[in-house]
C-alpha positions in Angstrom: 0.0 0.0 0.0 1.2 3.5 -0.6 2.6 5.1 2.5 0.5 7.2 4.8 2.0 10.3 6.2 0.8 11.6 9.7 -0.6 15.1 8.2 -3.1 12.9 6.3 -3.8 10.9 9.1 -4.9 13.4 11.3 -6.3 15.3 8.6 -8.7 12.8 7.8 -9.5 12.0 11.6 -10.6 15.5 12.4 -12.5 15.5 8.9 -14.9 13.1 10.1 -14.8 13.6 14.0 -18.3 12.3 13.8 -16.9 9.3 14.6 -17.3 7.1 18.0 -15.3 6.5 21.4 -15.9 3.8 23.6 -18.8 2.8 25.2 -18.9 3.8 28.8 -20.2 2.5 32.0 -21.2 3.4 35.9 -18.7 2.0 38.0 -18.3 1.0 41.3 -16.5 3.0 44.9 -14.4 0.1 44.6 -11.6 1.1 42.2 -13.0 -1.5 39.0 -14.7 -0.9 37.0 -18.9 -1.7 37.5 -21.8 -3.4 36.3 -24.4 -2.8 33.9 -27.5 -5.0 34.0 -27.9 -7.8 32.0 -30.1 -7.5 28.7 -30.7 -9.8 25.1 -30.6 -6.6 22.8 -27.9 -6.4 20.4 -25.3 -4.3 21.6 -24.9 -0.9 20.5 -21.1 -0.7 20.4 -21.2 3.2 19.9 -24.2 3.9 22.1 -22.2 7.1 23.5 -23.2 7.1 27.6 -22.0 11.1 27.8 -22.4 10.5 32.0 -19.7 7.5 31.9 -18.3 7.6 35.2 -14.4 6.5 35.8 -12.9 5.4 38.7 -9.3 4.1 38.1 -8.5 7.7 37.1 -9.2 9.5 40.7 -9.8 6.0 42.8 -13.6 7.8 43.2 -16.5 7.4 40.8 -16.7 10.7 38.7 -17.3 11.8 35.1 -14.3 9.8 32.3 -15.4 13.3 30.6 -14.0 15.9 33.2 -11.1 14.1 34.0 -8.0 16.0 33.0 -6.1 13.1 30.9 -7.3 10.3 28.7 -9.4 7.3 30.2 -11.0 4.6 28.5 -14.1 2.8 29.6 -14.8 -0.8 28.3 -18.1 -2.8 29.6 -19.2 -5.8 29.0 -21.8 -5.8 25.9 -18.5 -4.4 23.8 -16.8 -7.2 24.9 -19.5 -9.4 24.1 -19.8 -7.9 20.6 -16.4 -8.2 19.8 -15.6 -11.6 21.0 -12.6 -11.5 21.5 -10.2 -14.2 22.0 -7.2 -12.2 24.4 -7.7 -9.9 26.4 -5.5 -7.7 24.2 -8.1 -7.7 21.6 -10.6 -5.3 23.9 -7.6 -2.3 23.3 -7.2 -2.4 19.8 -9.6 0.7 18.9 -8.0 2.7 22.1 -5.4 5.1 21.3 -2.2 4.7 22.7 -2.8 1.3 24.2 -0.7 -2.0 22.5 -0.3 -5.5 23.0 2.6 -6.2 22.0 5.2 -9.8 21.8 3.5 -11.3 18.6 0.0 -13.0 17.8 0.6 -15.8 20.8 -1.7 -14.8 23.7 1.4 -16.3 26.0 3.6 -13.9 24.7 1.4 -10.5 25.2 2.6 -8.0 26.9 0.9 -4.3 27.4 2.2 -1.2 25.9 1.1 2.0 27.2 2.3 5.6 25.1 5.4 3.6 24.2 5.8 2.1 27.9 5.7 -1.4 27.8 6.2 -4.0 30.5 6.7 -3.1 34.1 5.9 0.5 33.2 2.4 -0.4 32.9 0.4 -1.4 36.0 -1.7 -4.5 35.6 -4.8 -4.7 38.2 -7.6 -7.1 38.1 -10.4 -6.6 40.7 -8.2 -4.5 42.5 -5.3 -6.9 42.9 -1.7 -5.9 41.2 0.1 -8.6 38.7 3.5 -8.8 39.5 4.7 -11.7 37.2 7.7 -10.6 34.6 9.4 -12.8 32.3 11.9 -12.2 29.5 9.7 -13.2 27.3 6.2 -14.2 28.0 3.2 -12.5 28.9 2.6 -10.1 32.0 -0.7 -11.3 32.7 -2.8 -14.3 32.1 -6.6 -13.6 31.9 -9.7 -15.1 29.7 -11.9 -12.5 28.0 -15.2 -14.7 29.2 -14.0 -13.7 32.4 -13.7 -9.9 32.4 -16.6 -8.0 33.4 -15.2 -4.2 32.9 -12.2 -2.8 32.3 -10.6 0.4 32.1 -7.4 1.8 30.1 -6.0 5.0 32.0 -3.3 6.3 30.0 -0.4 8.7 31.2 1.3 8.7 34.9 -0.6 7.3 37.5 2.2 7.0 40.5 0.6 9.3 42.2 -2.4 7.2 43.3 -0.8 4.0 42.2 3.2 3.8 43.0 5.7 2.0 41.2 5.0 0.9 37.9 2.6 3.1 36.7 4.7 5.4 34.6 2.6 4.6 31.1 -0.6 4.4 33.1 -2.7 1.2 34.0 -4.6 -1.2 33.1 -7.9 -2.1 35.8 -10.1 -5.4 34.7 -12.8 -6.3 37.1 -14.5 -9.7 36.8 -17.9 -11.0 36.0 -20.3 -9.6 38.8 -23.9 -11.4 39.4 -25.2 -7.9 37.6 -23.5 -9.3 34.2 -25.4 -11.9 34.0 -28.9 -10.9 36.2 -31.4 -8.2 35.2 -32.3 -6.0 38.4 -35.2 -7.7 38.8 -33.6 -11.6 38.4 -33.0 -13.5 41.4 -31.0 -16.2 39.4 -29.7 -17.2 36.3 -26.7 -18.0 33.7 -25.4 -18.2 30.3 -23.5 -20.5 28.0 -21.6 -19.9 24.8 -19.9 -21.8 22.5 -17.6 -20.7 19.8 -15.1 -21.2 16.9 -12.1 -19.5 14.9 -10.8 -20.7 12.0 -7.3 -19.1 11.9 -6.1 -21.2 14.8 -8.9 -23.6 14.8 -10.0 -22.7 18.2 -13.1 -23.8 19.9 -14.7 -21.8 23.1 -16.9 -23.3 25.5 -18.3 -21.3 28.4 -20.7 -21.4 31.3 -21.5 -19.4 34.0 -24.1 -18.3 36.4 -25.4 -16.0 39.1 -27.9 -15.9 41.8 -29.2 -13.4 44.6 -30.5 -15.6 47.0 -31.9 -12.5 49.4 -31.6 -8.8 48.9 -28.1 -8.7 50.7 -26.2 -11.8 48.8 -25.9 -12.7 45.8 -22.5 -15.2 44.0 -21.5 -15.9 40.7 -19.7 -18.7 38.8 -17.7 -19.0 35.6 -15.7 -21.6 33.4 -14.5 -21.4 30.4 -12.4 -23.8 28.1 -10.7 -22.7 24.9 -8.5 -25.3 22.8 -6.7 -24.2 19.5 -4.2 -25.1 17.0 -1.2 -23.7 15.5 -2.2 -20.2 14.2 -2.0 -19.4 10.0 0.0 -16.2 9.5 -0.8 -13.8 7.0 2.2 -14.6 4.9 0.6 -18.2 4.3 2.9 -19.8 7.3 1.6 -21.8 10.3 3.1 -20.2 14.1 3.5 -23.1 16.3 1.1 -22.2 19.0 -1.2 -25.0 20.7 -3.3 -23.5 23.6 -5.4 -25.2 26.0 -7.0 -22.7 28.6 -9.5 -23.7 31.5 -10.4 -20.5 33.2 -12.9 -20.5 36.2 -14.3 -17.7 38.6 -16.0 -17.6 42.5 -17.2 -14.9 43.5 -19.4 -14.3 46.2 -20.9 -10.8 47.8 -22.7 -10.3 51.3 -24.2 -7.0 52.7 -24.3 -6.8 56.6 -25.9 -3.7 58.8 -25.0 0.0 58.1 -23.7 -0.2 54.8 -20.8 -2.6 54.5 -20.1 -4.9 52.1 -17.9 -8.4 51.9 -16.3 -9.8 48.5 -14.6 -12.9 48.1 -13.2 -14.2 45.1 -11.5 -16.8 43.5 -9.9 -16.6 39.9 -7.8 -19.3 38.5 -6.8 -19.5 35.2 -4.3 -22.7 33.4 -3.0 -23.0 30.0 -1.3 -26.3 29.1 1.0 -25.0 25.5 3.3 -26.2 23.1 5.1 -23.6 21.4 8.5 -22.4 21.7 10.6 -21.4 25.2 10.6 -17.9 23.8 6.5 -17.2 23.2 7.6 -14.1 21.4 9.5 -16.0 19.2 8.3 -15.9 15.3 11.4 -18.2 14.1 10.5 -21.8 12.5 11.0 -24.3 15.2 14.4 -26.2 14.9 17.2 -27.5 16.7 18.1 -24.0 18.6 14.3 -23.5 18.8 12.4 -26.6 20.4 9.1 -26.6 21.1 8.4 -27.1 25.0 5.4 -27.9 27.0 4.4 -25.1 28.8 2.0 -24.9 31.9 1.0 -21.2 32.7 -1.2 -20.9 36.0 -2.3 -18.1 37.9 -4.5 -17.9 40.7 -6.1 -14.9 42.8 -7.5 -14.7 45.6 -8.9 -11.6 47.4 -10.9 -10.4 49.8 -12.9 -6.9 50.0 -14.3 -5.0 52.5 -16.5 -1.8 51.4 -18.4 0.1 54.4 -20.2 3.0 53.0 -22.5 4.6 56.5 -25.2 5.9 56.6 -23.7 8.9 57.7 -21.8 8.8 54.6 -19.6 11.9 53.5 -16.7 11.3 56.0 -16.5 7.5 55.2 -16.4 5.5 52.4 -13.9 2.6 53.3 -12.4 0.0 51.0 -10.0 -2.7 52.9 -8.1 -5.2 50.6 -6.6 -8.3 51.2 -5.1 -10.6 48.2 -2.7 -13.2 47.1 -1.8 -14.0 43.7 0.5 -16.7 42.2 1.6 -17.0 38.8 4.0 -19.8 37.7 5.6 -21.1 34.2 6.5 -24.6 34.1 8.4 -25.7 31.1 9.3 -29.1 30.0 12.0 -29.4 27.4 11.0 -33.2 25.8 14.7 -33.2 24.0 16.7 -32.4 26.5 14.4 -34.1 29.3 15.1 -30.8 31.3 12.2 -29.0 33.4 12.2 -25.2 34.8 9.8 -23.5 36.4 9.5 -19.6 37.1 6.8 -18.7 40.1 6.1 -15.2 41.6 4.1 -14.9 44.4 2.4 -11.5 46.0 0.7 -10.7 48.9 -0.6 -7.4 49.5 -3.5 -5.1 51.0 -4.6 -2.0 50.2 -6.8 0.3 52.2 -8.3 4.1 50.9 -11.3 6.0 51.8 -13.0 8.9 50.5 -14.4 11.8 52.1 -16.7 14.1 50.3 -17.4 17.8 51.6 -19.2 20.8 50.6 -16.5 23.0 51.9 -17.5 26.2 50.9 -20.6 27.7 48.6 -20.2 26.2 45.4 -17.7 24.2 45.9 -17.0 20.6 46.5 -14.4 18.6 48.2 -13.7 14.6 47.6 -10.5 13.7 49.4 -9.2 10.2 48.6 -6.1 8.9 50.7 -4.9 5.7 51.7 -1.8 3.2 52.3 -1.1 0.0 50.1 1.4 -2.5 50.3 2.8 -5.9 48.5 5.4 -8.5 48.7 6.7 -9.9 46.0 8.8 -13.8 45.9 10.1 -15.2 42.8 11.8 -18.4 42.5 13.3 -20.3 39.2 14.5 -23.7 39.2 16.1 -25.6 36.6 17.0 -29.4 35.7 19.4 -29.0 33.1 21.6 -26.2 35.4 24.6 -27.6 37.7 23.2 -25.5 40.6 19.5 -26.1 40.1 18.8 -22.6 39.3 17.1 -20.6 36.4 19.1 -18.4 34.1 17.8 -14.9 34.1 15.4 -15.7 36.9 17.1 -15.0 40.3 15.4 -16.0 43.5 14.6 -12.7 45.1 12.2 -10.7 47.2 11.2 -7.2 46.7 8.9 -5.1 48.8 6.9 -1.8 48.3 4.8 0.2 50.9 3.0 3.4 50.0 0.7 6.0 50.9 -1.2 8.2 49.4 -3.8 11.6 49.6 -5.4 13.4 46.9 -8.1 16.1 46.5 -10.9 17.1 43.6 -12.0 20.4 44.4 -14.9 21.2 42.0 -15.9 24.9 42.0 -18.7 26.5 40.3 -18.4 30.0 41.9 -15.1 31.4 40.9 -15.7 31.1 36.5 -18.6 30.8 35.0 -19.2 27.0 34.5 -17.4 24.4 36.5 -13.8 24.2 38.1 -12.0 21.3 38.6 -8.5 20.9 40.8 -7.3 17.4 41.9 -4.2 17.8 43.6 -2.1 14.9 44.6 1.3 13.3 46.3 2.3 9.7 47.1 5.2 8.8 49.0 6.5 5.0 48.3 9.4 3.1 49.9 10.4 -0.5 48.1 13.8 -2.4 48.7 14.5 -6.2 46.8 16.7 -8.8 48.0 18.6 -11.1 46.9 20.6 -14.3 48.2 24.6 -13.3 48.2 23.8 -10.1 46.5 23.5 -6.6 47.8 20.3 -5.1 48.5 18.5 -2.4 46.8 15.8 0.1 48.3 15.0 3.7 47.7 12.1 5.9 48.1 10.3 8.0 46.1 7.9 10.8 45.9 5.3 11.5 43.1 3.2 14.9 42.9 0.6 15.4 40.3 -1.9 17.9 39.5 -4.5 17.9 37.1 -6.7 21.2 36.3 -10.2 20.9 34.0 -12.7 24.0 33.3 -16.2 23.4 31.4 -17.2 26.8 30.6 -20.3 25.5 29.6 -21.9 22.1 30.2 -19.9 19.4 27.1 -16.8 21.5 26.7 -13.9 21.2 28.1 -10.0 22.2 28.4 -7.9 20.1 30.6 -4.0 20.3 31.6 -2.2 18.2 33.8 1.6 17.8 35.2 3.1 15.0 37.0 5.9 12.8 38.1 5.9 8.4 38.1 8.8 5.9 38.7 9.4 2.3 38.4 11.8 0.6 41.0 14.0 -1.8 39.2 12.4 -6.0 39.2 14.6 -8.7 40.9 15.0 -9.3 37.2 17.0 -6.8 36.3 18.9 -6.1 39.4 20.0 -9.7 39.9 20.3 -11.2 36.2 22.6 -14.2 36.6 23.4 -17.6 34.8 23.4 -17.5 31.2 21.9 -15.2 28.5 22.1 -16.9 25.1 24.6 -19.3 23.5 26.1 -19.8 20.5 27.4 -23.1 18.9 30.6 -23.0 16.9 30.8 -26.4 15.9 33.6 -28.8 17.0 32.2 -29.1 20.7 32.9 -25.3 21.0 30.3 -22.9 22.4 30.0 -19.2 22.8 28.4 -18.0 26.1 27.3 -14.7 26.5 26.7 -14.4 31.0 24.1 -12.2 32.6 25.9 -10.0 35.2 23.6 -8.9 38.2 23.6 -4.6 38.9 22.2 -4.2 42.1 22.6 -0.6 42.0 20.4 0.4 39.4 18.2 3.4 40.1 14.4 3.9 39.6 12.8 5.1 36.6 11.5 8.2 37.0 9.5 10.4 34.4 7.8 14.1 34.5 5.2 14.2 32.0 2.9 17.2 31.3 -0.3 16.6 29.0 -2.8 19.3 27.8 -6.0 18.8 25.7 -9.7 19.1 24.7 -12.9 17.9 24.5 -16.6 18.2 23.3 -19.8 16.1 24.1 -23.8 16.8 23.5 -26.8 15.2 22.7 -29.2 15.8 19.9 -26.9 17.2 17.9 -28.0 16.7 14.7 -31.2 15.1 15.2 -33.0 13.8 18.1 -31.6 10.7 20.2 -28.1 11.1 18.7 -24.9 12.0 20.9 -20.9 13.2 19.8 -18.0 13.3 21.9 -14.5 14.1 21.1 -11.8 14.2 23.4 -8.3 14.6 22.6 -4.4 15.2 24.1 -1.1 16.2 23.5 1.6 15.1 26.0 5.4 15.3 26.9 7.7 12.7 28.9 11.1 13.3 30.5 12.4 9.9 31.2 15.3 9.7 33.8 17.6 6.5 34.2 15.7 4.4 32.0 16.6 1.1 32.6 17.6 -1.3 29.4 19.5 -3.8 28.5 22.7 -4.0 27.5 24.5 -6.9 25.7 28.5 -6.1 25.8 30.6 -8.3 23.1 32.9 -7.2 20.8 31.8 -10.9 18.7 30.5 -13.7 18.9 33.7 -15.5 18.9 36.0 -13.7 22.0 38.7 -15.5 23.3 37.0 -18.4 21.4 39.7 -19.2 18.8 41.5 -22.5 20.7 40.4 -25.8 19.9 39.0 -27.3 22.9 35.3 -28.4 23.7 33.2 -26.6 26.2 32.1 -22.9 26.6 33.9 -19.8 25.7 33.4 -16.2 26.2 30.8 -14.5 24.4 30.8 -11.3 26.4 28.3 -10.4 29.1 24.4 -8.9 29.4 23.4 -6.7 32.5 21.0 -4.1 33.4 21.6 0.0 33.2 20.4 3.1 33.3 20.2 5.4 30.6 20.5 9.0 31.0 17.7 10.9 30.0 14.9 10.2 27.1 12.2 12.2 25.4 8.8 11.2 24.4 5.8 13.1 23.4 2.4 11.9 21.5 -1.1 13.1 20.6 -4.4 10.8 21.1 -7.8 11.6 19.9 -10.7 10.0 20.3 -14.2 10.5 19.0 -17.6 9.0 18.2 -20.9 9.7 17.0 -24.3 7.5 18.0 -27.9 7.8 16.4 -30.6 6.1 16.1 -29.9 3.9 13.1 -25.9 4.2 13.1 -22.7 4.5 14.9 -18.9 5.3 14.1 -16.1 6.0 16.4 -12.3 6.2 15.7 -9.3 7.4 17.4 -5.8 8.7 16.6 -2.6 7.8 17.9 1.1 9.2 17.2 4.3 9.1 19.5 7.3 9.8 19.1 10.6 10.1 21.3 14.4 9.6 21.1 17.7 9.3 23.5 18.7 13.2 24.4 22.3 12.2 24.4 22.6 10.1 21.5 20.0 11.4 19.8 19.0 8.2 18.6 15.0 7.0 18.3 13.5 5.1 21.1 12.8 1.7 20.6 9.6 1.5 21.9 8.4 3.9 19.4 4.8 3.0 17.0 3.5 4.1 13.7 0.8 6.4 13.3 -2.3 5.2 13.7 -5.9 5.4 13.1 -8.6 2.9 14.3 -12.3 2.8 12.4 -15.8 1.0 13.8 -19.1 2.3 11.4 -22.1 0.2 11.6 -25.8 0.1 11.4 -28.3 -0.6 13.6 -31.0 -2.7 12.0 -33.9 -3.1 14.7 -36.3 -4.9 12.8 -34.2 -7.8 12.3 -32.5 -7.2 15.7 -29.0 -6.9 14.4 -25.9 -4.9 14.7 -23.4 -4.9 11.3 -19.9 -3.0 11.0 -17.0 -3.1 9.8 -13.8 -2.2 11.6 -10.4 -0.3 10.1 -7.1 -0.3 11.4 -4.8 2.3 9.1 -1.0 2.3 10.6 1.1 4.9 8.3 4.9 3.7 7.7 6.8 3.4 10.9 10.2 5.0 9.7 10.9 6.3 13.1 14.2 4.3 13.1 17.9 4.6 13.1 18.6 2.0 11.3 16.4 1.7 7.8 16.3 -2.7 8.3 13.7 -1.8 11.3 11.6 0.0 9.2 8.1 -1.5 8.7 5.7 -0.7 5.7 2.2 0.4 6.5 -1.1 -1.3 5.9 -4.9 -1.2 6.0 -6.7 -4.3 7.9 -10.4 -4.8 7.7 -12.7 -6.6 10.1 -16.7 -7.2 9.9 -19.5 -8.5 11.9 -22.6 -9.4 12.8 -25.1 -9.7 16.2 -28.0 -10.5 16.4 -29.8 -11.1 19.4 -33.2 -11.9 18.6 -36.5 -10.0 20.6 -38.8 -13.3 19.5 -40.5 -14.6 22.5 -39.3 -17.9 21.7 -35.9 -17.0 20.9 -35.4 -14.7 23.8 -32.0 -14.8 25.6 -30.2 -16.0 21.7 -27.3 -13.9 21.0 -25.2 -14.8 18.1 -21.9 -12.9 17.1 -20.6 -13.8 13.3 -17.4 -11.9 12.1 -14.0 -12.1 9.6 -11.2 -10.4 11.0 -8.3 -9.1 8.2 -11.0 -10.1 5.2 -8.5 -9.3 3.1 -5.6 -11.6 4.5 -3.1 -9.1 5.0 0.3 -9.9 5.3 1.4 -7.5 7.8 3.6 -6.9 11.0 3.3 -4.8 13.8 6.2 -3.0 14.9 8.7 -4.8 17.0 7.0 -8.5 16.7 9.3 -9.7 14.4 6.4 -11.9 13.1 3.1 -11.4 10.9 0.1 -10.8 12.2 -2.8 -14.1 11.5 -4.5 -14.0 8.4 -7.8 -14.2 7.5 -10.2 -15.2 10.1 -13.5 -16.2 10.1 -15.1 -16.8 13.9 -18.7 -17.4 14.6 -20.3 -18.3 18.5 -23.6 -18.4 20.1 -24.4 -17.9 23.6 -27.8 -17.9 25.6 -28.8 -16.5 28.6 -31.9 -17.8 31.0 -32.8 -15.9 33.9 -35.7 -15.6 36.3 
């Protein structure tokens, strides 16, 4: 395809800002996002909700709209429309979010404004999700499982501490409302469904009940078993999946307005594919295929006491434990190693809401949080038993927290918003035989919004996040990669641990825009557009560096065994630069819908002046469909547009753009006798692109044609 330059991307973005953001939802005090009743009618994936409330962005329910940065809101009839396969697949139409590590859901790994990895913070129903591997996923969790979820994009350490420098990522699971009307006192759903590209099949059940006013517990499994998957190029990726995902959750209301959860989410994939999951090499000799065993499991516990003399208190009290392993049996070798991290942690905040003056309101959220991180690796094929790259280590981060939204409506004319805010975090990670590593930080924000009138706004914001250095990258040992020469020779490159690496810190400041209203061209249609420009100062990034001056030092006698291939460890760069601009926008009637939404970033290192690697190509996302009531259907077709990425040093790593295409049906029948049907049809990439997104070093599957059917009984 011819390439497309970024002035003709936004150009035609803004030409047709009658185009659709994300559907939104009410959400919970609790930090996740909420429920919205269960219902049969096709899903309106553009249905604008201009009231959508947030609650990652502040940790207290208020309007996505009037925050001052760029949140979006997922529920669950988008997910249901889109049927996704990963979870990854929910964030492909919201700017500035990437899954990036190749098409294999075990090698996924979040990307937020170019910050990938432990820069993004990874939370599901409130509990963080520590697990980091070289090169697997960060996160292990079924779409059939997620009931909400919300992308919150820029620096976040100020409410949530290390780790949160590209933003983070909140998923709450399926609550009995997902699946029960208001007036249901029990129920359930199954689905069944296929994919052609890696002839997957999905089979899921779950159900809910209420069985008084003040309880109510829901229920979830889900199987999904596929094949190797069929690039776009015409080749197979060795990828064999078999995921059993299941969910407890249980909710109990006692006296003056408190609340208990417990839950219970366990997820385990049995895989053959590759060591490196990323990898997009043919399997060979240097490439086995392994069986892999992926678990995690979650358990938490909730406490939510809302008075009724509420105003002073509304108290959330969290408990949790979360284990994440990767098991991996070599079948040439014999060998087995296994990488487990383990956290514990709580996390305790209330909110106090005041009327402290005329016309102005106070909503002060503060609290302390805490978690305890233990990784072990083992290894059969090592002398000492031990894992290469996976040190056994403990790291441990304590932090508290206090932040205020002022709203004023007597200073301007319209309506004032101020949210101050500081954190203050101490962490320190240990390791056997190796010197320890703490610090503390401190990270101010402050985010300013005015609506002059009621739909527009101007927003501005400034603010400081950090990332203390993994157990990973402080105490790297063992061996990174080796090379055979032939005649019993090999070349060993050595990780070398750096226990005094310094946190990542970064100062970001992000302005922007946005416009929403109802009935703006004819009646019982809504618009919103909402848009940002931002700037990053990154301090002691931390990277990788390989040292070897070839692959052959000191390798040049004749004699079998290992030789010196140089050594990897951990640093800090000096000082980076990134900047970006997101827009998004949609448009909702009656009788259609379109949304899209921009992204562009850019960034380089201010001494070398060389590009980032963790740059992206310019892109814009498309959904436009119709809303045909009298059969009861939704159709649309989605657009993904990624200009040339030629933001590169080196012209090999430049990538060519490309245009992808998706379409698809629901229909969710109103028949009496069909009632509760829903049935999703679609073909992702109808043209078979072959195409590759930057930095996966793989193409992208080709053509896919997925079809599944669920149905939902309740009483």
């Amino acid at each position: 395809m011819h390439p497309i330059t970024r002035a003709a991307m936004v150009t035609a973005l803004l030409a047709g800002t009658a185009l659709g953001s994300g559907t939104a939802s009410a959400q919970s005090a609790g930090g996740s996002p909420a429920t919205t009743p269960a219902t049969e009618a096709p899903a309106s994936p553009a249905s604008l909700a201009l009231d959508e409330i947030s609650v990652s962005a502040t940790r207290s329910p208020g309007p996505a709209f009037s925050y001052p940065g760029m949140v979006t809101v997922i529920e669950r009839d988008q997910i249901d429309r889109e049927d996704p396969s990963a979870t990854g697949d929910l964030f492909r139409s919201t700017p500035g979010v990437f899954f990036e590590g190749g098409p294999r859901r075990t090698g996924q790994v979040p990307s937020i404004r170019g910050f990938e990895g432990e820069n993004v913070q990874v939370r599901i129903d409130g509990t963080r999700q520590n697990f980091v591997s070289g090169h697997d996923g960060r996160f292990f969790l079924d779409p059939e499982m997620i009931g909400g979820a919300e992308a919150l994009r820029g620096p976040a350490s100020s409410l949530y501490g290390s780790g949160a420098i590209g933003g983070v990522l909140s998923f709450r699971t399926l609550d009995a409302a997902d699946l029960l009307a208001p007036d249901e006192t029990v129920g359930g759903r199954v689905k069944v469904g296929y994919q052609g590209v890696n002839d997957e099949f999905l089979t899921s059940l779950s159900a809910a009940g209420r069985p008084s006013k003040d309880t109510e517990v829901v229920g979830a499994v889900t199987r999904r078993a596929s094949g190797d998957i069929r690039l776009g190029n015409g080749q197979d990726l060795d990828s064999e999946d078999d995921i059993l995902t299941g969910l407890v959750k249980g909710k109990a209301r006692f006296g003056d307005g408190v609340e208990l959860t417990l839950s219970y989410l366990g997820f385990k994939n049995d895989a053959v594919e590759p060591d490196n999951g990323q990898d997009g090499n043919a399997v060979g000799s240097t490439t086995p295929l392994v069986d892999k065993t992926i678990r995690n499991d979650t358990v938490s516990t909730r406490v939510n006491w809302t008075p009724s003399f509420a105003g002073w208190v509304d108290l959330d009290a969290q408990l949790y434990f979360a284990e994440t392993s990767d098991k991996e049996e070599n079948p040439t070798d014999g060998s087995t190693s296994k990488q487990t991290v383990e956290s514990v942690g709580f996390d305790v905040s209330n909110r106090t809401r005041l009327a402290v003056a005329e016309g102005t309101r106070l909503t002060l959220v503060y609290g302390v949080d805490g978690n305890r991180d233990t990784q072990t690796g083992s290894d059969t094929a090592s002398s000492d038993g031990t894992q290469d790259g996976v040190p056994d280590a403990d790291a441990t981060l304590f932090g508290a927290y206090v932040q205020g939204e002022f709203e004023i409506a007597s200073v301007l004319p319209g309506t004032l918003r101020v949210i101050p805010g500081v954190r203050f975090d101490y962490f320190e990670t240990e390791a056997d035989g190796e010197s320890g590593n703490e610090a503390d930080e401190v990270s101010p924000k402050l985010g300013v919004s005015y609506e002059p009138v009621p739909g527009l706004i101007g927003f501005a914001s400034a603010g400081r996040a950090f990332r203390a250095p993994s157990f990973n990258e402080l105490y790297l040992d063992g061996t990174h990669f080796a090379i055979p020469l032939g005649g019993g020779v090999t070349a060993v490159n050595s990780f070398v641990p750096n226990p005094d690496l310094e946190p990542e810190t970064a100062d970001t400041v992000e302005f922007g825009a946005g416009y929403q209203a109802r009935d703006l061209i004819g009646r019982g249609d809504s618009f919103r557009v909402k848009g940002s420009y931002y700037y990053s100062r990154v301090d002691n990034l931390i990277d990788i560096q390989v040292n070897t001056s070839g692959p052959t030092t000191g390798c040049f006698v004749p004699t079998a065994g290992p030789c010196n291939a140089g050594t990897t460890t951990s640093v800090n760069r000096a000082e980076a630069e990134l900047s970006g601009v997101e827009i998004e926008a949609g448009y909702d009637h009656p009788r259609f819908y379109a949304k899209a939404g921009f992204n562009s970033i850019d960034g380089e290192d201010t001494d070398t002046g060389e590009k980032l690697g963790i740059l992206k190509a310019d892109t814009i996302t498309t959904d436009v469909g119709v809303k045909l009531r009298e059969i009861d259907s939704v159709i649309g077709v989605q657009g993904e547009f990624a200009g040339r990425f030629d933001k590169v040093d080196d012209a090999a790593d430049e990538r060519a753009g490309y245009s992808v295409f998706d379409v698809y049906l629901q229909w969710a029948p109103s028949a009496p006798t069909l009632k509760g049907v829903v049935v999703n049809l679609g073909v992702d990439n109808v043209f078979d692109r072959d195409y590759e997104r930057v930095h996966a070093g793989v193409s992208e599957p080709g053509r896919n044609y997925k079809a599944s059917i669920g149905y939902r009984l309740a009483f």
